[in-house]
Backbone as CSV, one residue per row, in Angstrom:
resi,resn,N_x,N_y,N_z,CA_x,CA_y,CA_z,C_x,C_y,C_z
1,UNK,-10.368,-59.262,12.986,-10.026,-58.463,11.818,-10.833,-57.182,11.776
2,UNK,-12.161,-57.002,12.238,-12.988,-56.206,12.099,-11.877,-55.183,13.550
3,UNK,-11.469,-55.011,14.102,-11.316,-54.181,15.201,-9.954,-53.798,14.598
4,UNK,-9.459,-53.832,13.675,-8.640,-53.737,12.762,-8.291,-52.229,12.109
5,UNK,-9.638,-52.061,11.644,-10.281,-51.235,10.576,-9.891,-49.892,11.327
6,UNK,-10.500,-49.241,12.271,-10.642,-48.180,12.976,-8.816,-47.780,12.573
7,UNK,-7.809,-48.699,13.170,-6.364,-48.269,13.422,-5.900,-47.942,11.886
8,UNK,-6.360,-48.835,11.192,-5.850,-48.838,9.416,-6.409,-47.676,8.434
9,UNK,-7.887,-47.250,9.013,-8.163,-45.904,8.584,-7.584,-44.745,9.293
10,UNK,-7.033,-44.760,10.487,-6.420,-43.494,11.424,-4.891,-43.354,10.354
11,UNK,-3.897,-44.695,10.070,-3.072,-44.618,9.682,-2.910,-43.740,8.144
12,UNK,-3.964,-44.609,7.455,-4.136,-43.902,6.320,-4.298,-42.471,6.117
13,UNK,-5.222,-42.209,7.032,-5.441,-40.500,6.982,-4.234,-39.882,7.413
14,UNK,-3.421,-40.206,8.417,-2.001,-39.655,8.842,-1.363,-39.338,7.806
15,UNK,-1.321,-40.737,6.880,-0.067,-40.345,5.731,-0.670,-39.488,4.323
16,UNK,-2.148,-39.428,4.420,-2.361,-38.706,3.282,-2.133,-37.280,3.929
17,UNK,-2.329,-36.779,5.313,-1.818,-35.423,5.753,-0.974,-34.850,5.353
18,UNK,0.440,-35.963,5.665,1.438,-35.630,5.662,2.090,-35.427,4.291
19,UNK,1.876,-36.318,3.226,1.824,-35.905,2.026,1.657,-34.923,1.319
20,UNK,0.495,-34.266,1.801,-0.471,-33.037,1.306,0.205,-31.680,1.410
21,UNK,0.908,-31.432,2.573,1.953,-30.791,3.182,2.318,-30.125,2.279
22,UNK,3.296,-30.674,1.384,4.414,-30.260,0.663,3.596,-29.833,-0.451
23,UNK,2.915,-30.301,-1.100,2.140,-29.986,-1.899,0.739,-28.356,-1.844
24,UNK,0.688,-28.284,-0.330,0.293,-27.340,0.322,0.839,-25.948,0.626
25,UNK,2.262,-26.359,0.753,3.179,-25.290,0.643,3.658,-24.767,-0.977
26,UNK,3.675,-25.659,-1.740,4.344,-25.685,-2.831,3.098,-24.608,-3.366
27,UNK,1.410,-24.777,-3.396,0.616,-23.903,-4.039,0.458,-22.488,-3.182
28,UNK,0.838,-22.313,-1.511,1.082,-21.017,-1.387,1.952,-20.077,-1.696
29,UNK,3.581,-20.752,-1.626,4.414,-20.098,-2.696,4.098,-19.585,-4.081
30,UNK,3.574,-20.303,-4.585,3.035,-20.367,-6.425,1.774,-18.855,-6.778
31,UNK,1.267,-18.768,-5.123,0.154,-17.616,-5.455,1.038,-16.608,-4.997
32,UNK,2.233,-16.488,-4.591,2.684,-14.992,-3.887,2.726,-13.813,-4.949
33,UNK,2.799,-12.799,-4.498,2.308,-11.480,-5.903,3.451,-10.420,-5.259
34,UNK,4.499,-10.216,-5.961,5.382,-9.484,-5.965,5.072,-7.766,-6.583
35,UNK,4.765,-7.271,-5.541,4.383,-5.564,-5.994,5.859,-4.639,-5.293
36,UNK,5.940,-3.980,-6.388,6.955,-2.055,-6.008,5.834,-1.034,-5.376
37,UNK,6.127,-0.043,-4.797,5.556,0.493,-4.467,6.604,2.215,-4.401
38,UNK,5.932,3.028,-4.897,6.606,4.443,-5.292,5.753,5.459,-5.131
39,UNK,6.151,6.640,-4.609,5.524,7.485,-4.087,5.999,8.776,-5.764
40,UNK,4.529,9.239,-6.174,5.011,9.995,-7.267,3.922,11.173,-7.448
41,UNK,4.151,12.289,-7.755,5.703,12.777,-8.073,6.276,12.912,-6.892
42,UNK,7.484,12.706,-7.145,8.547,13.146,-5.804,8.856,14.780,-5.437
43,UNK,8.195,14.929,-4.070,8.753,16.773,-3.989,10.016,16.622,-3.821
44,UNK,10.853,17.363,-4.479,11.991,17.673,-4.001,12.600,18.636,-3.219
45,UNK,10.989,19.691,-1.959,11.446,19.888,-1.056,11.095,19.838,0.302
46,UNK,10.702,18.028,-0.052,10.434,17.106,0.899,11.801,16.207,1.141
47,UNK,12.086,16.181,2.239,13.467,15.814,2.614,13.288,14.020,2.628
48,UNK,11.918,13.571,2.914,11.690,12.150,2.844,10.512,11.579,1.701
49,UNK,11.185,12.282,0.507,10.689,12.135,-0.865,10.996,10.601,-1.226
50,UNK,12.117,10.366,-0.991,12.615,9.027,-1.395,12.036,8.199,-0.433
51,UNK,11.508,8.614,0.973,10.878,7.365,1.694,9.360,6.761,1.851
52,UNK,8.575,8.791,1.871,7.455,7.920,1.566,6.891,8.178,3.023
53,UNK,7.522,8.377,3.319,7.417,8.250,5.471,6.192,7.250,5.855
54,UNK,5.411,8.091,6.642,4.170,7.034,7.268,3.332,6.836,6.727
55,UNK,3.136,7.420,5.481,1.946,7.114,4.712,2.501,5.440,4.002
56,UNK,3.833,5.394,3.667,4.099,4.163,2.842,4.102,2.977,3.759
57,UNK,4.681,3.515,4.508,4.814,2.051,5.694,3.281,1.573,6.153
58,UNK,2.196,2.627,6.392,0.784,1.812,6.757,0.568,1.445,5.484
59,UNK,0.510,2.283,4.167,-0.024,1.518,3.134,0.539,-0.066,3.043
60,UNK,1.628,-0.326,2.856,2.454,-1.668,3.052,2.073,-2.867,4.122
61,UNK,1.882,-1.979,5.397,1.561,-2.899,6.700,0.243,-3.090,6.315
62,UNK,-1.028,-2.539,5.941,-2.123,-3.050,5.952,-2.701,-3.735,4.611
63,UNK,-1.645,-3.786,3.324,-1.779,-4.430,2.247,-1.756,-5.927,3.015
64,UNK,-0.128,-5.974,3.692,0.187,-7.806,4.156,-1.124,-7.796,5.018
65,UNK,-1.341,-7.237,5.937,-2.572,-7.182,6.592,-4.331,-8.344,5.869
66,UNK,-4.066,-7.666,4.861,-5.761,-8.173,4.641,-5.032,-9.408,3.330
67,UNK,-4.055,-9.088,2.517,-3.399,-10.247,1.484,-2.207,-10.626,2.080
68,UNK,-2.222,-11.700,2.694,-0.328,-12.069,3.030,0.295,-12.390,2.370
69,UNK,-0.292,-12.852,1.168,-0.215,-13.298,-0.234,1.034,-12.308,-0.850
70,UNK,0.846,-11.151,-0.548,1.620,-9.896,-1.223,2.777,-9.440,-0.610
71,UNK,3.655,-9.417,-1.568,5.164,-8.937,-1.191,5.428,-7.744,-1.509
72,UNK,5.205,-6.441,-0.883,5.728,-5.705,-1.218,6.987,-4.846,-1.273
73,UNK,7.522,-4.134,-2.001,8.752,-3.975,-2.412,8.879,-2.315,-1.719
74,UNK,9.559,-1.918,-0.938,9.825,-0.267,-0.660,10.186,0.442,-1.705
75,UNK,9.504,2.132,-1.812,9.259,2.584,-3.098,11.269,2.950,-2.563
76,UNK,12.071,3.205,-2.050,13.181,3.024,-1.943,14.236,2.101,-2.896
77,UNK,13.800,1.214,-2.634,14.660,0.321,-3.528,14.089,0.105,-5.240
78,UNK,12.623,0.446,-5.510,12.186,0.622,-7.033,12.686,1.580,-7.058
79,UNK,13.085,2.890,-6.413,13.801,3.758,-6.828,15.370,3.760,-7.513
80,UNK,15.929,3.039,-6.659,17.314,2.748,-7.119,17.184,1.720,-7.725
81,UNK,15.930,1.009,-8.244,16.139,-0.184,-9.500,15.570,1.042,-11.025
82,UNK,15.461,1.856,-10.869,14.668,2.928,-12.057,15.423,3.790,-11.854
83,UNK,17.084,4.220,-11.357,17.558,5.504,-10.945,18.260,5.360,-12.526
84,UNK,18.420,6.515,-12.763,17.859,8.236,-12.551,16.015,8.671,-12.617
85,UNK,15.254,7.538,-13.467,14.280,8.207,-13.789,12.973,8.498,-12.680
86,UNK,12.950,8.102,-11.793,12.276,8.892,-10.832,12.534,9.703,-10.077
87,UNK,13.885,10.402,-9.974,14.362,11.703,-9.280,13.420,12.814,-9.269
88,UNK,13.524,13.699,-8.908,13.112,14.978,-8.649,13.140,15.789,-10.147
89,UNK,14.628,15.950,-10.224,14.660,16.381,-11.838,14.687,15.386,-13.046
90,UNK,14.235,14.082,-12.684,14.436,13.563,-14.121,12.302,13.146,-14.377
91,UNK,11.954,12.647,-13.417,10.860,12.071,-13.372,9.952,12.573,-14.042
92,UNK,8.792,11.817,-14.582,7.772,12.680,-15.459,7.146,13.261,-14.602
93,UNK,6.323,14.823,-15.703,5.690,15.631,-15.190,4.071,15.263,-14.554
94,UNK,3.882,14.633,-15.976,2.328,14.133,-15.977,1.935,12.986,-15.992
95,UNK,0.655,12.191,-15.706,0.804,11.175,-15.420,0.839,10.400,-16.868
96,UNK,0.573,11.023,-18.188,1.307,10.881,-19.851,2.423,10.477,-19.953
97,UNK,3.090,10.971,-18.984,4.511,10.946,-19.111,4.688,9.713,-18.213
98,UNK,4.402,9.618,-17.016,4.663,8.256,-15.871,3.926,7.183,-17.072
99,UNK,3.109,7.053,-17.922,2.461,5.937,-18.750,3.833,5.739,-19.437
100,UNK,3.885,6.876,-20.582,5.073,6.822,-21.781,6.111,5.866,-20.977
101,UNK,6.382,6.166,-19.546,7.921,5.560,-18.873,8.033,4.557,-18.638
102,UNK,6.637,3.912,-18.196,6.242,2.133,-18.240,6.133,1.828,-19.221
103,UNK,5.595,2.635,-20.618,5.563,1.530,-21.940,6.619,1.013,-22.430
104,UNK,7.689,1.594,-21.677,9.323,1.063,-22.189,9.567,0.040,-21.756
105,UNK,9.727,-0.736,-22.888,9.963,-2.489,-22.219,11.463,-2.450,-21.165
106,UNK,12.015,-1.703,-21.986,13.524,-1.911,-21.001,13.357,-1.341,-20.132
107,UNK,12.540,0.033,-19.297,11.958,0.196,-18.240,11.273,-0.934,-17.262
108,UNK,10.804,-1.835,-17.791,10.113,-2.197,-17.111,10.806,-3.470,-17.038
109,UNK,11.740,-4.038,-17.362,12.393,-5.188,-17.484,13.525,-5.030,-16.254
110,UNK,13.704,-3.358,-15.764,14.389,-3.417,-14.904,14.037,-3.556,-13.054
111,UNK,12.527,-3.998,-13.232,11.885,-4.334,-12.014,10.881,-5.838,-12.417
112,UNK,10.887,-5.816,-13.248,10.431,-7.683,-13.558,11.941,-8.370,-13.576
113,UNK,12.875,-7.957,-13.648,14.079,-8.685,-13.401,14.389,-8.996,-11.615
114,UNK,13.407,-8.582,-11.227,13.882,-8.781,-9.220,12.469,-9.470,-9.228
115,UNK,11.839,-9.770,-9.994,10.407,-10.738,-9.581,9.248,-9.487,-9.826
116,UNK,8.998,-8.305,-9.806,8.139,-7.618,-9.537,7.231,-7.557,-10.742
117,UNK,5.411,-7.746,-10.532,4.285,-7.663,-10.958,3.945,-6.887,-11.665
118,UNK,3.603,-6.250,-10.237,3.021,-4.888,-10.418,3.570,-3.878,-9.685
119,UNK,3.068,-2.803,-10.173,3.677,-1.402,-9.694,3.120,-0.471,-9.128
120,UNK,2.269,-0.140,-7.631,1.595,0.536,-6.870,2.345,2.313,-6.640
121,UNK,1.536,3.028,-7.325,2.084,4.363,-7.565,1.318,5.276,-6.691
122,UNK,1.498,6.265,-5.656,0.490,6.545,-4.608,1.004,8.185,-4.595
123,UNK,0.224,8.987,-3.788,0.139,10.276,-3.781,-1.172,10.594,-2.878
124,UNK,-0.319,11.777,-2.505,-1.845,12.873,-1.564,-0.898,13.504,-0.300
125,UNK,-1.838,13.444,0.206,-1.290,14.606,2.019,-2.737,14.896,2.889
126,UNK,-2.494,15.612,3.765,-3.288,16.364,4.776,-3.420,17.896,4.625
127,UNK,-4.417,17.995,4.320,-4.824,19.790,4.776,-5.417,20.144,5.559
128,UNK,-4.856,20.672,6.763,-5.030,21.146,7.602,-6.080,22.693,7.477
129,UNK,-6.890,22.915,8.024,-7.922,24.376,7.956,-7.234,25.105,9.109
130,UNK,-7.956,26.547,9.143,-7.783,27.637,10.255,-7.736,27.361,11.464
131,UNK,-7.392,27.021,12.684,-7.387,26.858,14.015,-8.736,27.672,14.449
132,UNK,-9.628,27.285,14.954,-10.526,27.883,15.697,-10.701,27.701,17.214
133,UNK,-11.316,28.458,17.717,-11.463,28.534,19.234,-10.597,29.196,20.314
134,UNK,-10.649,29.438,21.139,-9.726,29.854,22.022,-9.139,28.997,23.184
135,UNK,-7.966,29.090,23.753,-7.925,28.556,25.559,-7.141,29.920,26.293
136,UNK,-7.165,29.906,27.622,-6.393,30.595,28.027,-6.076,29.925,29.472
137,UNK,-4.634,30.323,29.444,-3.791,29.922,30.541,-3.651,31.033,31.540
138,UNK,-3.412,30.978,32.870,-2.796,31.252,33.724,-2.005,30.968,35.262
139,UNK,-1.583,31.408,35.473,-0.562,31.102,36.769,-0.533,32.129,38.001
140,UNK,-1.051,31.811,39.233,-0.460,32.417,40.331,0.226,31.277,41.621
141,UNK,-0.030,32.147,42.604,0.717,32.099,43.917,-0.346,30.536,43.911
142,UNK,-1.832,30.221,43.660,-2.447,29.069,44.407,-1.993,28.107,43.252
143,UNK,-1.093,28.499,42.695,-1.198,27.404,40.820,-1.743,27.891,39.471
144,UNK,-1.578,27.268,38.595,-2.175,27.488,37.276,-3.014,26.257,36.590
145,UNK,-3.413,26.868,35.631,-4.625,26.113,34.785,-5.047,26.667,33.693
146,UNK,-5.176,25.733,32.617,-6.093,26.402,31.314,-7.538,26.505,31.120
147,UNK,-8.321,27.244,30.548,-9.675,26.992,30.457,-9.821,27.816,28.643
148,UNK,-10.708,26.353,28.489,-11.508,27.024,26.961,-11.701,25.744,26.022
149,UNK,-11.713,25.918,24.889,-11.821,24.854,23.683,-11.274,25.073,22.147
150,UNK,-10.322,24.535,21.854,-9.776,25.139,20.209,-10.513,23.455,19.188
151,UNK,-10.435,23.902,17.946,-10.559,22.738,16.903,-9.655,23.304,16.244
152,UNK,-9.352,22.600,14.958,-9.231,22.397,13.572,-9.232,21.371,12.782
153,UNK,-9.390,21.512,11.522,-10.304,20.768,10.814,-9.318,20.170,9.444
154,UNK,-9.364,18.734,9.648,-7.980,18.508,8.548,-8.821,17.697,7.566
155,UNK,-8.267,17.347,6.217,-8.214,16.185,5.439,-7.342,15.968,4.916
156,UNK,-7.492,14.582,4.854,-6.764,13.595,4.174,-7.048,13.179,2.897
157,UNK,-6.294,12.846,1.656,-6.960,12.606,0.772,-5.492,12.093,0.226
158,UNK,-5.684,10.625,-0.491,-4.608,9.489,-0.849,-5.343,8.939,-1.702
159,UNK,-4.681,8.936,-3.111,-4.989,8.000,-3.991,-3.931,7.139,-4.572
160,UNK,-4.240,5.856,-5.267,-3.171,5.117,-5.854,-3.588,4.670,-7.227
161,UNK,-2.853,4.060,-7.894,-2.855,3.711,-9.374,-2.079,2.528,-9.551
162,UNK,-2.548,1.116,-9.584,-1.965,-0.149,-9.834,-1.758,-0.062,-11.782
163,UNK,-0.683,-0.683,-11.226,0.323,-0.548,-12.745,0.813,-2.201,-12.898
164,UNK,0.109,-2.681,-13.949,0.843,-4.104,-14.582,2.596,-3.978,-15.027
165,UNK,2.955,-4.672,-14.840,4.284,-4.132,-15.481,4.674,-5.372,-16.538
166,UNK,3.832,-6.446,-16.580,3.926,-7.083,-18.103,3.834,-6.650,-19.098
167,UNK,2.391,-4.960,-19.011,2.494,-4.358,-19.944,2.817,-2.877,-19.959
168,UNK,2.639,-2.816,-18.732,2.863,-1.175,-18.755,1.477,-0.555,-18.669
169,UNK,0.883,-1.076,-18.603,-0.879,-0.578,-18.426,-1.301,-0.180,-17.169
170,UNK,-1.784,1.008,-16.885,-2.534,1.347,-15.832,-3.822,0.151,-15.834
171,UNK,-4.060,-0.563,-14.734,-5.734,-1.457,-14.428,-6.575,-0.966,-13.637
172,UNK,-6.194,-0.111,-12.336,-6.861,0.162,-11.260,-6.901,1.437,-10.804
173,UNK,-7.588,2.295,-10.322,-7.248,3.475,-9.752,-7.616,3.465,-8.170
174,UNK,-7.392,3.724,-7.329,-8.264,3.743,-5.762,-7.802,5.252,-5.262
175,UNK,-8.775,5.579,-4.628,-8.852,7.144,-3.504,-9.698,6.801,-3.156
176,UNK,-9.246,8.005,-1.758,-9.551,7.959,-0.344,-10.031,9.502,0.345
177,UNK,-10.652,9.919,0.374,-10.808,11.512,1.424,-11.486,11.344,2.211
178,UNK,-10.649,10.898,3.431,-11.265,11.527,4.814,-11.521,12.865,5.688
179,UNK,-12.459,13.445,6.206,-12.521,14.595,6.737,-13.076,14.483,7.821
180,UNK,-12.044,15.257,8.885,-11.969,15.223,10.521,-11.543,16.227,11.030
181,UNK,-11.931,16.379,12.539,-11.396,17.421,13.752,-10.617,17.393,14.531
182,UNK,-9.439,17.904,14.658,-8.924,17.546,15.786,-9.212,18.845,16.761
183,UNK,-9.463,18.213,18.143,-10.136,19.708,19.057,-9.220,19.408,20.539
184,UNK,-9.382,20.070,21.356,-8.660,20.601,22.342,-9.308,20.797,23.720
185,UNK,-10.312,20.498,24.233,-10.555,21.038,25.522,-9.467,21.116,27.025
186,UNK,-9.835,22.321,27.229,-9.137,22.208,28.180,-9.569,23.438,29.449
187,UNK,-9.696,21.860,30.659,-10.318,22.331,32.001,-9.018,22.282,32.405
188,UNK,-8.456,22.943,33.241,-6.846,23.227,33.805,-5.768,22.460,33.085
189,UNK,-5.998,21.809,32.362,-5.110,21.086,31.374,-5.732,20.884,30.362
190,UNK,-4.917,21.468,29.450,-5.562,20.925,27.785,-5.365,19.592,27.137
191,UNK,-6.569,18.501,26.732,-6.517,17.636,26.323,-6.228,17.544,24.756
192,UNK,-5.367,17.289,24.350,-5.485,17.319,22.698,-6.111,15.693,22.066
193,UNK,-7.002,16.027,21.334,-7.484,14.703,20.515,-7.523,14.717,19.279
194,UNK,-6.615,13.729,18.574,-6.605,14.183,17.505,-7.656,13.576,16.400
195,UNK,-7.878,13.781,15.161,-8.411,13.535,14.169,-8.036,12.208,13.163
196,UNK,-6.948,11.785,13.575,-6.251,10.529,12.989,-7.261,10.297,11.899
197,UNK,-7.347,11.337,10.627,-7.552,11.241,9.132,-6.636,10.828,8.620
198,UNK,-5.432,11.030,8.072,-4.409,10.209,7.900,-4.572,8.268,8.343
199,UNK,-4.158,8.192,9.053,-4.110,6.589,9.442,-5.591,5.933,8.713
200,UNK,-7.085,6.921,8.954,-8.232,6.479,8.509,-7.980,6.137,7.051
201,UNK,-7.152,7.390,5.851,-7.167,7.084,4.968,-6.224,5.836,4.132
202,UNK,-5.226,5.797,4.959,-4.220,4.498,4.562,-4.703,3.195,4.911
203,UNK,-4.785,3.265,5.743,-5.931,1.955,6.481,-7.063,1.710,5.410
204,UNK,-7.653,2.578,5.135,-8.950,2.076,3.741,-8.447,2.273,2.456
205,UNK,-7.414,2.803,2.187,-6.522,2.747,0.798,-5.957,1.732,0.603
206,UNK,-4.863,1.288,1.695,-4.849,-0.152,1.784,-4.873,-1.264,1.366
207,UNK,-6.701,-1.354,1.859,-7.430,-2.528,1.855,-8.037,-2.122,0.681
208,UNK,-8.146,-1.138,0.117,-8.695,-1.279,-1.592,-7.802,-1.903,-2.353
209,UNK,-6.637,-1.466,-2.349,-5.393,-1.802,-2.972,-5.239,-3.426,-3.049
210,UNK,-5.108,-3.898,-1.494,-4.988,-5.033,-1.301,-6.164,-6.050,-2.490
211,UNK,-7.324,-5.412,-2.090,-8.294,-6.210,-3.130,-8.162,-6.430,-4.223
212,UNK,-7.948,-5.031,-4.705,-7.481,-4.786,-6.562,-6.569,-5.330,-6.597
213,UNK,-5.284,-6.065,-6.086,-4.503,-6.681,-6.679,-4.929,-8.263,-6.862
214,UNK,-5.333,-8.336,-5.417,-6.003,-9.881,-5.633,-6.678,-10.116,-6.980
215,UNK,-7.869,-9.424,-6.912,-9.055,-9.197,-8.205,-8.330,-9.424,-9.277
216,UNK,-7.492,-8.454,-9.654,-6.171,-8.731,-10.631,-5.582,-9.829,-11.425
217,UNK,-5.020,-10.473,-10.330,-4.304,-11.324,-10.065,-5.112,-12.767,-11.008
218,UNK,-6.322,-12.559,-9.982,-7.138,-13.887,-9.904,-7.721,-13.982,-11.429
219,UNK,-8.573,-12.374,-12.080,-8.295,-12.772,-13.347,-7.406,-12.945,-14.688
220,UNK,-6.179,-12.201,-14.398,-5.084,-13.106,-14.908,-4.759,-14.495,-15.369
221,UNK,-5.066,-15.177,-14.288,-4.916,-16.418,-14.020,-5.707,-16.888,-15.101
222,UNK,-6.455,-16.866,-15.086,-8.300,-17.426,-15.931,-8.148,-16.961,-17.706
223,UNK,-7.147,-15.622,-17.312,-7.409,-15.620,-18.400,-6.458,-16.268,-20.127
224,UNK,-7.162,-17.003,-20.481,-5.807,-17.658,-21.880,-5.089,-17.370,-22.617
225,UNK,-4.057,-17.475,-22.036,-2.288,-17.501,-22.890,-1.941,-17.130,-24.640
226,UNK,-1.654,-16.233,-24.480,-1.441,-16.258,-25.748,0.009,-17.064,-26.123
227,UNK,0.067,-18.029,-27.266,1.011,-19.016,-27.607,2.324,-18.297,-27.955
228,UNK,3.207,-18.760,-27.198,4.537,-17.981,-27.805,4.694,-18.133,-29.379
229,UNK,4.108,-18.808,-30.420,4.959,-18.393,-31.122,4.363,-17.394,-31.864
230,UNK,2.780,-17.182,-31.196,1.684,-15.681,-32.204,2.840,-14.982,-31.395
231,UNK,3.073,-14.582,-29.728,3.979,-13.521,-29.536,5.249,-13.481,-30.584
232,UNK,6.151,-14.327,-31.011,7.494,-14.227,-31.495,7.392,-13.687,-32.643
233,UNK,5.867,-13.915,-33.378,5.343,-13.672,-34.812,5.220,-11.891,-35.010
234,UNK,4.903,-11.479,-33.906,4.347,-10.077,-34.067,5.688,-9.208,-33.449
């Protein structure tokens, strides 16, 4: 009976595994965090106003990145769940005005109706400085080649603004300014290297973002319910 034991505890632990499972899956579903994401204000004579281009897609890729937890939504489709009011000509001026547009419950009922949280609102660009340095090229009968060295000098600078959309409340703010060179040497061929400020700043905007929602999130959770019927009362 004693040589017993060893097989009857292996079994047991098998089936409490397997049990656990479902119950395992059931609490990672239960934490997922449904965020929009919108690029504002929209230029309207930016031809990929509505997309957001590469700045939205790393912000997005390196949110799932550090939270997998997080679903985010393309500022594309919050667009056409809020159309007309984030257009070019309809959208607010100031960010008074982007508040006033979330305090509207029926605003905001039209992106908590697809599951969505929160509302990640982002902005910035690259400025590029003066080109400095020289190269010079030439060509004969034995071949050609460049000789010399150019820079210039860019930044990046991206900030965002996490938006509850239970209430319409701004919670979080995050920015980013990176400042870099991109330079040029060139011994019979010019090497270009760039400054990849951009990617530096989405990449650490990101992962702020990513945090602040967690952070968010987590005290949410903790914090106690107000009873539906004080809400129905007021």
């Amino acid at each position: 009976m004693m040589r017993m034991r060893p097989a009857r505890t292996l079994v047991a632990a098998i089936c409490f595994f397997c049990t656990s499972l479902p119950a395992q899956a059931e609490t990672a579903s239960a934490t997922a965090l449904a965020v929009g994401m919108v690029w504002w204000p929209a230029d309207p004579a930016d031809a990929l106003y509505a997309l957001g281009g590469d700045i939205e897609a790393c912000l997005s890729a390196r949110i799932r990145e550090v939270a997998p937890e997080i679903i985010v939504t393309p500022q594309r489709t919050v667009r056409d769940m809020l159309f007309p009011l984030l257009e070019p000509a309809t959208q607010p001026a100031t960010e008074a005005g982007f508040a006033a547009l979330l305090a509207r419950e029926e605003v905001r009922a039209r992106l908590t109706r697809h599951g969505l949280q929160y509302l990640i609102v982002f902005s910035g660009g690259t400025l590029k400085k003066k080109p400095g340095g020289f190269i010079l090229c030439g060509a004969g009968y034995g071949g050609g080649g460049c000789l010399g060295f150019s820079w210039q000098g860019e930044t990046t600078a991206l900030d965002a603004a996490l938006w509850s959309l239970d209430d319409g409340v701004r919670i979080r703010r995050e920015d980013v300014k990176i400042e870099g060179t991109f330079v040029m040497p060139a011994f019979i061929l010019p090497i270009p290297i760039p400054a990849r400020t951009k990617a530096q700043a989405c990449h650490e905007l990101g992962s702020q973002i990513a945090r602040a929602i967690r952070q968010t999130a987590a005290e949410q959770a903790v914090k106690p319910q107000e009873p539906e019927s004080a809400r129905q009362r007021e």
